[in-house]
N, C-alpha and C positions, 0 to 999 in steps of 0.2 A: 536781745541776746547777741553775744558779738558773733563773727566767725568761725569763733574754737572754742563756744559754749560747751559743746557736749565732748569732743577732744581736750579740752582747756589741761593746763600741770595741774591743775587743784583738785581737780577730779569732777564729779558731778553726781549730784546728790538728790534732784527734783523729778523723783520716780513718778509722780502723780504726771508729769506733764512731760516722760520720756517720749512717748510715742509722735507728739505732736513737734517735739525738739527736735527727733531726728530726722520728720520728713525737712524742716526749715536744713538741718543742717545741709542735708541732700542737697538742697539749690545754691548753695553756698559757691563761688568761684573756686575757692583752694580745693575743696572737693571735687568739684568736678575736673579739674585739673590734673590733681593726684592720680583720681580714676583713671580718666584716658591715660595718662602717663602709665599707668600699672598695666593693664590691657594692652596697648602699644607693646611692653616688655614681653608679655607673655607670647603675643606674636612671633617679637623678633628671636625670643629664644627656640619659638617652633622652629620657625624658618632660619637656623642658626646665625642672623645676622646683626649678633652683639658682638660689642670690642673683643671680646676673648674669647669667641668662637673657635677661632682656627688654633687658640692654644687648648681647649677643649678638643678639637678636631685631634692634636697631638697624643694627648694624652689618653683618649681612648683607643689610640693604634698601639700605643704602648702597652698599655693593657692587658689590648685583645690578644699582642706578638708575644708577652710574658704567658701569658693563661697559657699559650699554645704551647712555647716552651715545654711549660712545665707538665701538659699533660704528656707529651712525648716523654720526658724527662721519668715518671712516674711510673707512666707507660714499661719502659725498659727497666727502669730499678723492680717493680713488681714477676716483671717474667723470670730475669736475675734471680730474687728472692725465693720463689716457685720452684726453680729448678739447681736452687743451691748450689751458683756458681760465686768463684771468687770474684770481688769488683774490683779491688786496686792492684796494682803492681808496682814495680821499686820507683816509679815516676808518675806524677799527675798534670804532665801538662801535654795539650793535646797534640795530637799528632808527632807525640814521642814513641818509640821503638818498643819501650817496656811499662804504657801508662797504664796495663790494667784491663780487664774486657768490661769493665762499664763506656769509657773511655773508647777504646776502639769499636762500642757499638754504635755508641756516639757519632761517630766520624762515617761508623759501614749506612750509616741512615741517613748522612748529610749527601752520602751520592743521590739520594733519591727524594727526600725531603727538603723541600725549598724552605721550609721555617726553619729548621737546623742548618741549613748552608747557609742562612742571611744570618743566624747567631754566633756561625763560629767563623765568619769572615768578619764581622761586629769585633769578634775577641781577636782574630788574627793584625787586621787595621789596628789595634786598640783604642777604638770607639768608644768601649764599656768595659767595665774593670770589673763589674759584677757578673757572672756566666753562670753560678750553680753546679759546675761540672765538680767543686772542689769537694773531698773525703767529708767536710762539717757540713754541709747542706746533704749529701749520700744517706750519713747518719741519722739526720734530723727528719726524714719523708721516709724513711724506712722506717723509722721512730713513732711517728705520723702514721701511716700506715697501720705499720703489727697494730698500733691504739686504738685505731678503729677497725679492725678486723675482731682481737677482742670486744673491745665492746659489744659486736652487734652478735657475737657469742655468748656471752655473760646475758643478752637481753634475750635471747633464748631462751637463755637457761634459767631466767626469771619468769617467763613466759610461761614454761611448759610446770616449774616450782620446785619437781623433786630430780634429783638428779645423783649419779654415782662417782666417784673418784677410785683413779686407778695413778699409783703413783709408783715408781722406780727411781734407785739412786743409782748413781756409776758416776767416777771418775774420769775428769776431761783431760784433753793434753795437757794442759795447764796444771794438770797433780791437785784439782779442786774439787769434792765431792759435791754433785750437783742433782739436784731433783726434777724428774721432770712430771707435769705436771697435767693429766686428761680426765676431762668431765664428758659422764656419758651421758645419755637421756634420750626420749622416746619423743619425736612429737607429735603434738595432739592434733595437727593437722591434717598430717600425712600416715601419722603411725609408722614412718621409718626412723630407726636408731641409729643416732649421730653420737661421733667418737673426734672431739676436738680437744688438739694438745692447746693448751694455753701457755706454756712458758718454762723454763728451768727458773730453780731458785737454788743457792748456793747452802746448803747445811755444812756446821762444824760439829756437833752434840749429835751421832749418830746412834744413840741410845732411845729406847721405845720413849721416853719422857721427853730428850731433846727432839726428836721428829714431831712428835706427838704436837709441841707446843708450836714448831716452826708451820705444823698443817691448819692448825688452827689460826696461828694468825694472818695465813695467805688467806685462805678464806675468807676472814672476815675482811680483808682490804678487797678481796673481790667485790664484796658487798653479796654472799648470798647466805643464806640461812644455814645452816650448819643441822638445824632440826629439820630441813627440806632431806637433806644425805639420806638414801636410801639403799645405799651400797658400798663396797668398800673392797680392793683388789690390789694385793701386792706381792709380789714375790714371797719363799718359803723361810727367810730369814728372821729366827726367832725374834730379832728386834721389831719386825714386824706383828708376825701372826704369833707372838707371845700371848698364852690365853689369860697371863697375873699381869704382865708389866708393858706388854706389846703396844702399838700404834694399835690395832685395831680395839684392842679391849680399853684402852683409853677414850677411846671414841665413842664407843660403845655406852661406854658409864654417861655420857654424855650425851647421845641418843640411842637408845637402845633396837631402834626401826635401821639403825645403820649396817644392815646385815654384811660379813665378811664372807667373800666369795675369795679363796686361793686363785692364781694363776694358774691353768691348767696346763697351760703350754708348759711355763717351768717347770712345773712338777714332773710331768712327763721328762722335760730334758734331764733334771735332776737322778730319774731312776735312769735313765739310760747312762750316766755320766756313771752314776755309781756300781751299774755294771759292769761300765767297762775299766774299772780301776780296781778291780778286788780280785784281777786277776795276772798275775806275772806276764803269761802268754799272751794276753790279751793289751796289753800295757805293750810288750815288742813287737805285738802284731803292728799298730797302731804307729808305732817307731817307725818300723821298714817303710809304711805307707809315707810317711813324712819323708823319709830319704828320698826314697823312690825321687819325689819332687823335686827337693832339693839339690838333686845329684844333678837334673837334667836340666831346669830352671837357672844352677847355677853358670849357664855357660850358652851363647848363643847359638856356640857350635853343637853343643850336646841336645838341645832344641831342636834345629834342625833336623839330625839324626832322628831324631824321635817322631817328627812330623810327616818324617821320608815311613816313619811306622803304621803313625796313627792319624789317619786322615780323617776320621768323625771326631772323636773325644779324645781331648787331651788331658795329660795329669792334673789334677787338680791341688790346691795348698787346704789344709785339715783348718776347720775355724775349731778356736780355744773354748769356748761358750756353748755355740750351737752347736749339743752333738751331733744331733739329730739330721745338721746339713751337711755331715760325713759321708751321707751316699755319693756324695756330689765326686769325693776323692776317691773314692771305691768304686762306684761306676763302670769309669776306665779301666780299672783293675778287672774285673770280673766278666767282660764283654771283648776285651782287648788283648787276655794275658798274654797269650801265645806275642804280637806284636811288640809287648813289650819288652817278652823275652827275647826275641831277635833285636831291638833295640839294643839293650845292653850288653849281648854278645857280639852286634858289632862293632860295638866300641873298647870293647874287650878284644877284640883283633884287629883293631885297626892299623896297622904297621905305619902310620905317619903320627902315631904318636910315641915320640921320643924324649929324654931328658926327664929330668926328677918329675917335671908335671904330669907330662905323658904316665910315665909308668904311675904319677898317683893317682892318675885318671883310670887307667886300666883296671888295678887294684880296688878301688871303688868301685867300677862296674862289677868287677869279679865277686866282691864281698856280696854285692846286691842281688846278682847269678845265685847264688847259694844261698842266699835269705830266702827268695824266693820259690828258687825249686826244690821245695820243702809242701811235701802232704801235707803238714801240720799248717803253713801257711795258706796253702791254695785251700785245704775246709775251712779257714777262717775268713777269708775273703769272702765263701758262700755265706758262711753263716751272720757274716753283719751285712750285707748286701742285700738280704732276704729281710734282715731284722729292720734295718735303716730304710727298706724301701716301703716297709709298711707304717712304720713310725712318722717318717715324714710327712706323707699328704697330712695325716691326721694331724701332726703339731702345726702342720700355715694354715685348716681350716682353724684349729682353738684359737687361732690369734685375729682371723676375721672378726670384722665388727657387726657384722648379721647373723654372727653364728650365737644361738642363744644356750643356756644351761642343759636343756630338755636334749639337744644336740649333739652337746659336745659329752652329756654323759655317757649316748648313744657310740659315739663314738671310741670315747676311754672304755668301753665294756668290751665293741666290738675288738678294737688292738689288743686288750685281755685275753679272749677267746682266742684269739690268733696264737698267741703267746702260749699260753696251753696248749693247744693243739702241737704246735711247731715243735714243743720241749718232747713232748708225747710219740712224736709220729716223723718229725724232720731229720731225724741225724740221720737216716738209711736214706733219705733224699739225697742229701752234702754230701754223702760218699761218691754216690752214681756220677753226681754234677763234677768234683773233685776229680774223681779219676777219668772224665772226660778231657778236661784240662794238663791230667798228669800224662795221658797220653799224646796230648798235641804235644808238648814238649820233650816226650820221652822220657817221663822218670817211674819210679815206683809206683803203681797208685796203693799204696800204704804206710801207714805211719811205721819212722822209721824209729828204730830203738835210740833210745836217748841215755846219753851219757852220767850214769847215777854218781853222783855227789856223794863217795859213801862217809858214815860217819864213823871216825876214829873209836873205838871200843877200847875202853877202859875195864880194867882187872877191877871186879866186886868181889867186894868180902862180907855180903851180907845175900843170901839168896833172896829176900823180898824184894830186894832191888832188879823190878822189869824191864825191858827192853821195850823201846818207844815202837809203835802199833807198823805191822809192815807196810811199806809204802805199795802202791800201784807197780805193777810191771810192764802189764801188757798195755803198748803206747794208746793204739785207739781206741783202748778202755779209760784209759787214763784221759785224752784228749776227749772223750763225752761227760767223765764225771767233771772234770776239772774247770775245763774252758767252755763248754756247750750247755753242762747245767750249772757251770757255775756254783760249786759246791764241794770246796776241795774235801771236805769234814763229813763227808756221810759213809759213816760206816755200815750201815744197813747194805752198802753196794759192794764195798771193799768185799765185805765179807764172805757176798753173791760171788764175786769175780775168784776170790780163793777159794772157795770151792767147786767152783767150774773147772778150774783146773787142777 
């Protein structure tokens, strides 16, 4: 058998006599040749002393100087992320004036980080045209990132099996109706309830059947069971919680264990909203409080004045949504007034202010003067300041994510009770509190007579033709049926009140 019997190109086929062939091959010179030769290699790769060692020696320093980079890099795009700050600005190149705060954090970490100063002295030199600082690689690792943030959410959510969806639409700057998107669930680990957003998605068909179709197919790109759904929570918008055509009874039809639980929080904001709009008085209450703001906000000097007032709490702006965060602008009001009445009576006599502005500045204090020192307003200040400070706590517990149904029913029962009691038992408190207030600034404490609207009376010539039912006279009868219960239409009381007198 030659030298490259059992190697030979032809192959080798004499199994009967493999074993005895390949001790021969073994003694073979080219084999043992080879051998040592490979063994030798193996060495000199330990002991890195092969021809292309020190270009190996290179290219691991490069590597290791990128890996570091990049965890820095990451590093900072993720804290960014976290804390929802902006990353670019009108320039992206470094150590420009307006490059952005990814960019200048960039630069505030090269004072102290040696990988970062040997990278952007790299890019300064220009050594390497490649840096990563640039807006496409920002996008791409934040891309990165969210990806695998969800995922290891979605494998939870696969994990623990059944799971709840809570979804809201709203309108972005961009004038795009947009969905955003939170899977609840329990885990079986721990037993704590986790509340994680996964994402916005853009809807056009805001119809129970266009949502309907667009929830379904997020879902199923999620990759989770749709018959896992165990729950289901949206705002009070009949395209929703419609019980014929809604997203929930859609879903419903589809798995029936996907029980719909309302937003409790909305609801509540909803009956507060609709209390506070069914009422004329309560609608210019609401006004003043917004001036109020706007008068002294408007102007730095008017600020000031105001702060020379109010040294703990200052005015507040009304949010359009959140009624319920209205204490926030009432507050001040009701803890302050007397202050702010001296606020606007000094700018109401300030003698350095002159010319058209001037006097329209005054005139607006003046107007505000008079809004204000009004009984009718200072019991309105009590009575949503009383209402909004009980309402509140309760509507940021319903919106915690520990807070469970058993809870929060606990809770909508208790601010019920309150509610009755207060309509029952509160207006002779408002008064007391009110004319505390009318006294610090010296006015009436009582409601003053209001100017009747009369209506023009026309000549009838038919006696069946009655005269529309007599209105309210006496104001702080008037100012309990009307604004405090909230009822301008009960005649049972009218009736009460004309014959009392």
């Amino acid at each position: 058998m030659s030298d490259t019997g059992v190697a030979s190109e032809i192959g080798y086929n004499d199994w009967k006599n493999l074993s005895a062939n390949l001790k021969i091959h073994e003694m073979f010179k080219t084999h043992i040749l080879y051998y040592s030769n490979w063994q030798e290699m193996l060495i000199r790769l330990k002991l890195n002393q092969t021809i292309d060692s020190h270009n190996q020696k290179i290219i691991d320093s490069e590597r290791k100087r990128w890996k570091a980079v990049l965890v820095r890099l990451c590093a900072i795009l993720r804290c960014m992320a976290a804390q929802n700050l902006a990353f670019r600005g009108t320039s992206s190149v470094i150590h420009s004036p307006h490059n952005g705060n990814f960019l200048k954090l960039i630069e505030c970490f090269s004072l102290f980080d040696n990988v970062l100063k040997d990278h952007l002295e790299k890019i300064k030199n220009k050594e390497q045209h490649v840096h990563y600082l640039g807006p496409q690689i920002q996008n791409e690792l934040i891309s990165l990132m969210s990806e695998k943030v969800k995922s290891n959410i979605l494998n939870m959510v696969k994990d623990v099996k059944y799971y709840s969806i809570i979804l809201d639409c709203t309108p972005d700057c961009s004038h795009r109706e947009q969905m955003s998107i939170i899977l609840r669930f329990v885990s079986t680990k721990t037993g704590d309830v986790h509340e994680h957003f996964i994402g916005f998605i853009e809807v056009f068909d805001k119809t129970g059947a266009g949502l309907s179709e667009r929830i379904i197919k997020e879902v199923m790109d999620l990759k989770i069971n749709i018959n896992d759904m165990r729950g289901q929570s949206y705002d009070n918008g009949s395209n929703m919680r419609g019980k014929q055509n809604g997203v929930q009874k859609r879903i419903l039809n589809i798995n029936p264990r996907a029980f719909y639980v309302p937003c409790n929080s909305h609801s509540l904001n909803l009956v507060i909203n609709d209390a506070a709009k069914c009422n004329v008085d309560e609608i210019s209450f609401f006004g003043i409080v917004q001036k109020l703001y706007v008068f002294f906000s408007a102007s730095t000097d008017r600020w000031k004045v105001l702060l020379q007032y109010l040294p703990k709490l200052t005015l507040k702006e009304m949010c359009d949504t959140r009624w319920e965060s209205r204490i926030d602008a009432i507050r001040p009001i009701r803890h302050q007034f007397g202050e702010i009445y001296d606020a606007l009576l000094h700018i109401k006599e300030d003698l350095n202010l002159t010319g058209s502005h001037g006097l329209q500045t005054k005139s607006d204090a003046c107007a505000l003067l008079k809004n204000i020192c009004d009984f009718k307003f200072i019991s309105s200040v009590i009575v949503w300041y009383d209402i909004l400070s009980a309402v509140n706590p309760i509507s940021k517990q319903l919106q915690s994510i520990h807070y469970d149904i058993q809870m929060a029913l606990k809770s909508v029962s208790s601010i019920v009770e309150f509610l009755k009691e207060y309509r029952q038992n509160g207006f002779s408190k408002i008064k007391i509190a009110a004319k505390e207030i009318a006294l610090l600034i010296e006015i009436p404490g009582q409601f003053p007579e209001e100017y009747q609207v009369r209506k023009r009376q026309k000549k009838t010539h038919f006696s069946y033709e009655n005269r529309d039912e007599t209105p309210l006279h006496n104001p702080e009868k008037k100012f309990e049926v009307e604004f405090f219960h909230n009822n301008p239409n009960t005649p049972n009381t009218r009736s009460e009140e004309h014959t009392s007198e």
